[in-house]
N, C-alpha and C positions, 0 to 999 in steps of 0.2 A: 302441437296437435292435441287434440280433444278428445280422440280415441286411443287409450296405447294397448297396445302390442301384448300379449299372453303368448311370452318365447314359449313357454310348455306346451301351448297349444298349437304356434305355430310351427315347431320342430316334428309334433304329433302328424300334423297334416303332409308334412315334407314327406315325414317316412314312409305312410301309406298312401303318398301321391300316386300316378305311372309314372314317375322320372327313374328313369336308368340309374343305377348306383354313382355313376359319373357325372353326371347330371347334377344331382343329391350332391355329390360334392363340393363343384363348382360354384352352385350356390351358396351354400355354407362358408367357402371361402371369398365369396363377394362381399357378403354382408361382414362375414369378419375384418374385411378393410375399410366398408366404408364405415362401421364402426369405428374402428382407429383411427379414420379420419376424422371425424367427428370430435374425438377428445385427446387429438396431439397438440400440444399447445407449441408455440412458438420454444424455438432455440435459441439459448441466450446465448449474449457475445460475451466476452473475455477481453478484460484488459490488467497490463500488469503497469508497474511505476518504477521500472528501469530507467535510471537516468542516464542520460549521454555528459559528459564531463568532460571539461580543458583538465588535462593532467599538469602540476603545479613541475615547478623546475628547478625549486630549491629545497627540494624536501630531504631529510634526512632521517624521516622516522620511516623502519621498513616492520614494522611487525606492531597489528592493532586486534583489539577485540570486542567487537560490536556487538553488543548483547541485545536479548529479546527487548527490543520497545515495551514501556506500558502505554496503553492506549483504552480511553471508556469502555467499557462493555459494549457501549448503544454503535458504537461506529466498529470496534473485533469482530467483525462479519465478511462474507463475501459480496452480498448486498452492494451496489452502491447506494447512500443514502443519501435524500434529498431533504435539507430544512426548509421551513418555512421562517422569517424575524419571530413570530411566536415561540419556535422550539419545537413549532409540531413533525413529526419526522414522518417518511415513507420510501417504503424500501422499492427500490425499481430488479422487478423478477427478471425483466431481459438481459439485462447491464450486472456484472458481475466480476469481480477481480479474481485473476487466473487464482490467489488465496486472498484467506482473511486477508484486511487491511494492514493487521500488525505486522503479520510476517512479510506484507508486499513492501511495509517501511524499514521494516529490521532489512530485509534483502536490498533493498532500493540505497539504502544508508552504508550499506558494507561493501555493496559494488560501484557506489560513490567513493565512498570514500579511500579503496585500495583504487581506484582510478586515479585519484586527488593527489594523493600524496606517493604515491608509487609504493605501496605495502602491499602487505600478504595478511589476510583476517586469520589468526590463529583458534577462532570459534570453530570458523567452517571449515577450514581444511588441517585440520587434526595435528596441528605442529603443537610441539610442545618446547617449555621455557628454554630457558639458557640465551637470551637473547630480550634488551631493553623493548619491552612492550606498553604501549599503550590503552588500557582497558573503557570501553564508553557507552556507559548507559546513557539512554533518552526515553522522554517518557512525553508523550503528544498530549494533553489535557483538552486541545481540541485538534482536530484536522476536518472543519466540519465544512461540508458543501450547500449556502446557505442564498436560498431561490426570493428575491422577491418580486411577485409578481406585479404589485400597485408600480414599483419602478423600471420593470424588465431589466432588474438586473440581478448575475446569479456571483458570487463571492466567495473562497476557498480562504476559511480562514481559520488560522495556525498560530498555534502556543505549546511551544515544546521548551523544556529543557534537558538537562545533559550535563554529566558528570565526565571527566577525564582523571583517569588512578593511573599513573603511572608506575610501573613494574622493573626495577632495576634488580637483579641479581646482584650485582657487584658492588650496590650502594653500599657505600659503609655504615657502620652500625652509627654512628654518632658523629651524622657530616654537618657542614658550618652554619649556620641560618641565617649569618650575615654576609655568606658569601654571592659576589655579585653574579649574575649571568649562569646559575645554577637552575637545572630544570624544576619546575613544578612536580610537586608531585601529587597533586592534586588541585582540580579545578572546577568550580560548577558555573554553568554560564546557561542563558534563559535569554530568548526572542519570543517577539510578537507581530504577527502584520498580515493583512490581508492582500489576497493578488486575485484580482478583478477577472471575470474570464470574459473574453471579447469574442461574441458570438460572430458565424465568418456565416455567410450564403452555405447552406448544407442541402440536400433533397430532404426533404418532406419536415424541414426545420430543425433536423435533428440537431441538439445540443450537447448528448454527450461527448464527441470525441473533442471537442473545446474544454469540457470539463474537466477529461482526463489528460489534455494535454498542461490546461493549468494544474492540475493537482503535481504532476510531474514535474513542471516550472516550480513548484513552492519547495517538492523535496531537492530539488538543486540548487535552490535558496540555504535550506537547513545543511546540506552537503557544505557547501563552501562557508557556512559559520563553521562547524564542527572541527571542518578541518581545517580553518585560523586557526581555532583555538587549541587545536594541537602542534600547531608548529609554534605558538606562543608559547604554550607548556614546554615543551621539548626546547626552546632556547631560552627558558626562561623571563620571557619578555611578558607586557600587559599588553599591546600593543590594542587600537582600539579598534573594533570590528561593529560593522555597519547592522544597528539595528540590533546588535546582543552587548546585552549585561552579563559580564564574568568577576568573580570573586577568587 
């Protein structure tokens, strides 16, 4: 509009209109909604990265501790973020994870993984020792969601590693190093790989819920390395896990 509005003036004219006090009111509260209408912005949606998981059948570790994820600063957000192949990022204001990213993986890894192996997280639900724990940090370098548009295609792709400290109270002070089939007591192990996300027919092209279900597909990936490698730890074995390097 070309002309605006002098609210002091026209509050001035309301008051000394002939409008009955109710009247004077009534309008006052129209304009206050179409005001609000005017600059309510859309509601964002909420997604979280709960994974669904086959519980394993031969587990014997019952007690783990999944600690805070590290993860870049640029992706510790609630944002979801979009790359582009250059690097250039942009945050989508509608699309949102119910938390930051980190703790949606810290959470997403710890209800994986007591699903996985039939344990209880000694983090979250406040048990204390006296019982062989496994402690495991991970640390995401990327978890990045990367759009290209020359190819129409968009790629969730992941480089974490993870450390497993095993926790024996009962360990003895000075046990054997050459004995066979003895647990690890330490282990660090490192993947890498991308998983494509395969857009379905959606209303009006929407792409994200494709994205969140791949992202969700990639932490059930990093779930079932983890918890190889804790049952490798825990019987002492190397055994060789698909797509992860452990030491």
């Amino acid at each position: 509009m070309r002309n605006k509005i002098n609210m002091g003036n026209f509050l001035s004219s309301i008051s000394s209109s002939g409008l009955g006090h109710s009247a004077r009111l009534m309008l006052l509260v129209g304009m206050g909604i179409g005001l609000t209408a005017c600059s309510t912005s859309p509601t964002p949606t909420y997604y979280t990265l709960t994974p669904k998981i086959t519980p394993l059948v031969n587990s014997n570790v019952k007690l783990i501790e999944v600690m805070a994820v590290g993860l870049p600063d640029r992706l510790n957000q609630a944002l979801l973020v979009l790359q582009n192949p250059n690097g250039k990022s942009t945050l989508l204001e509608e699309h949102r994870w119910a938390s930051t990213l980190g703790s949606e993986l810290r959470d997403g890894l710890s209800a994986g993984l007591q699903q996985k192996l039939g344990a209880v997280d000694r983090y979250s639900s406040g048990m204390t020792g006296g019982q062989v724990s496994y402690r495991i940090a991970a640390e995401f370098s990327r978890f990045d969601i990367v759009e290209n548009t020359k190819t129409s295609t968009i790629e969730n792709e992941i480089v974490v590693a993870w450390m497993i400290k095993r926790e024996d109270p009962n360990r003895p002070l000075n046990p054997d190093p050459n004995a066979k089939g003895q647990p690890k007591q330490q282990l660090s192990c490192r993947m890498t790989f991308s998983n494509k996300v395969v857009q379905q027919a959606t209303p009006q092209g929407n792409k994200i819920p494709e994205i969140v279900n791949t992202s969700r597909e990639s932490l059930n990936r990093v779930v079932d390395a983890i918890a190889a490698s804790v049952i490798a730890a825990d019987k002492g074995t190397m055994n060789e896990i698909d797509g992860t390097v452990c030491s």
